[in-house]
C-alpha positions as CSV (number, residue, x, y, z in Angstrom):
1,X,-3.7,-102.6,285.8
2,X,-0.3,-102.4,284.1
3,X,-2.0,-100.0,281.7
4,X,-2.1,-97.7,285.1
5,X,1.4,-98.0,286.1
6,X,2.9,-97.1,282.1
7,X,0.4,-93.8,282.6
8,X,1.9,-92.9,286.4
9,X,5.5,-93.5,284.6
10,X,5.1,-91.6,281.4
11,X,3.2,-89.1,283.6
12,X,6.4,-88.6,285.8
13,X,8.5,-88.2,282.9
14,X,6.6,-85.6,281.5
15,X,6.6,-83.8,285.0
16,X,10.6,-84.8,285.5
17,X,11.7,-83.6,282.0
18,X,9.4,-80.3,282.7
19,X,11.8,-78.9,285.8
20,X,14.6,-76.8,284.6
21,X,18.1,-78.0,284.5
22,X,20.8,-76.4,286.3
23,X,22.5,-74.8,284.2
24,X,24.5,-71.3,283.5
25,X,22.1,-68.4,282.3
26,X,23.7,-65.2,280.4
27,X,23.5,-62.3,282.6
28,X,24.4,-58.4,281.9
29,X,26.1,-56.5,284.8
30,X,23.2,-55.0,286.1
31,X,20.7,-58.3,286.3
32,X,24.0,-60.2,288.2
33,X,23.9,-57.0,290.3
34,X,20.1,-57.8,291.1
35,X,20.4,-61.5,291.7
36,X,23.0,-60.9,294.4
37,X,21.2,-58.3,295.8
38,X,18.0,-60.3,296.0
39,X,19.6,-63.3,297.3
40,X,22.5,-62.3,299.0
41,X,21.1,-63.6,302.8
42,X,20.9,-67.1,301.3
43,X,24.2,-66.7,299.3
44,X,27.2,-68.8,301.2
45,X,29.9,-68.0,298.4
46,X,30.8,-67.4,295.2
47,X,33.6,-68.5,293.1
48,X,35.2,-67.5,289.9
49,X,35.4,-70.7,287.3
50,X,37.6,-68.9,284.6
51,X,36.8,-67.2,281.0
52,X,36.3,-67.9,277.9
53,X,36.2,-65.9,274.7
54,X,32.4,-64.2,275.6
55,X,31.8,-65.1,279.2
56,X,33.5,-64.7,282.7
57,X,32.0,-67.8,284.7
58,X,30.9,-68.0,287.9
59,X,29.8,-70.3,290.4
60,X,28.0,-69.9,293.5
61,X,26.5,-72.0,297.2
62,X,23.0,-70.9,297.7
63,X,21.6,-72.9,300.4
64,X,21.8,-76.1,299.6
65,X,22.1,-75.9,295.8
66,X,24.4,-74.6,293.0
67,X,23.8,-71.5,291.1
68,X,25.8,-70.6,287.7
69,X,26.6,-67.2,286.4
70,X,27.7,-66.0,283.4
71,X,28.4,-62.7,282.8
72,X,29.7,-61.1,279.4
73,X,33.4,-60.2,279.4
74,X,32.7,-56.8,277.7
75,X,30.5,-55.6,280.9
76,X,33.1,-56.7,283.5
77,X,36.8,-56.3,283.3
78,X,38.1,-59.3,285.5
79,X,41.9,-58.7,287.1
80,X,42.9,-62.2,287.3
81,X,41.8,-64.0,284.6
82,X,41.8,-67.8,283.8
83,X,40.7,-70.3,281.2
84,X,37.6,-71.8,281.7
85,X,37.2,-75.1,281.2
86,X,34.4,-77.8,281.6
87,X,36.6,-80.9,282.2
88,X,35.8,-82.8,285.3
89,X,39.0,-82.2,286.8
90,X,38.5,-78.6,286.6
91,X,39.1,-76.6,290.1
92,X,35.6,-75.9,291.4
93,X,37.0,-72.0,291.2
94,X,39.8,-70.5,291.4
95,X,39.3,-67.8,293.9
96,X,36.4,-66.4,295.6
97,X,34.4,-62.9,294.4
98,X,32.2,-60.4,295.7
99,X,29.3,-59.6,293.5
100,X,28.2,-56.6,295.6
101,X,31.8,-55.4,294.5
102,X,31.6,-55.9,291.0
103,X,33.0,-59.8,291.3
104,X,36.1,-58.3,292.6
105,X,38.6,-60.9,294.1
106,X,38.3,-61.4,297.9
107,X,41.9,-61.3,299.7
């Protein structure tokens, strides 16, 4: 019988370690372009996180869960730039964008 419930827990493991993490994923301008435009009614916001040497960084609200963008800094020229940085008392963003505008600034 215990035999059974090590099986059902290795089992869930395997099926737990399987789902994806949430975690950033490298986009060019154009496939940033179609992830907005695919899921811009479920979209609530999205937030600029800062830059680093490759990558602007982007957060955003879908529904009820957290979507990370990165795009590279050579496809998108960002006005006002900051550092990026992964410490826990990081801003969430600094300022909120609008991908249908090229991640331009909201005012």
């Amino acid at each position: 019988m215990q035999a059974l419930y090590i099986i059902r827990f290795v089992a869930l493991l395997l099926v737990l370690s399987s789902i994806p993490a949430c975690r950033p994923t490298p986009l060019d301008k154009r496939a940033a372009a179609d992830w907005y435009s695919r899921n811009a009614s479920m979209v609530r916001w999205v937030g600029y996180q800062g830059s680093d040497q490759h990558f602007h960084h982007y957060i955003a609200r879908v529904m009820d869960d957290w979507t990370f963008i990165q795009i590279r800094k050579d496809e998108l020229a960002e006005v006002d730039e900051h550092p990026y940085s992964t410490a826990s008392s990081a801003p969430l963003y600094y300022y909120l964008v609008d991908p249908s505008r090229d991640y331009r600034k909201v005012e």
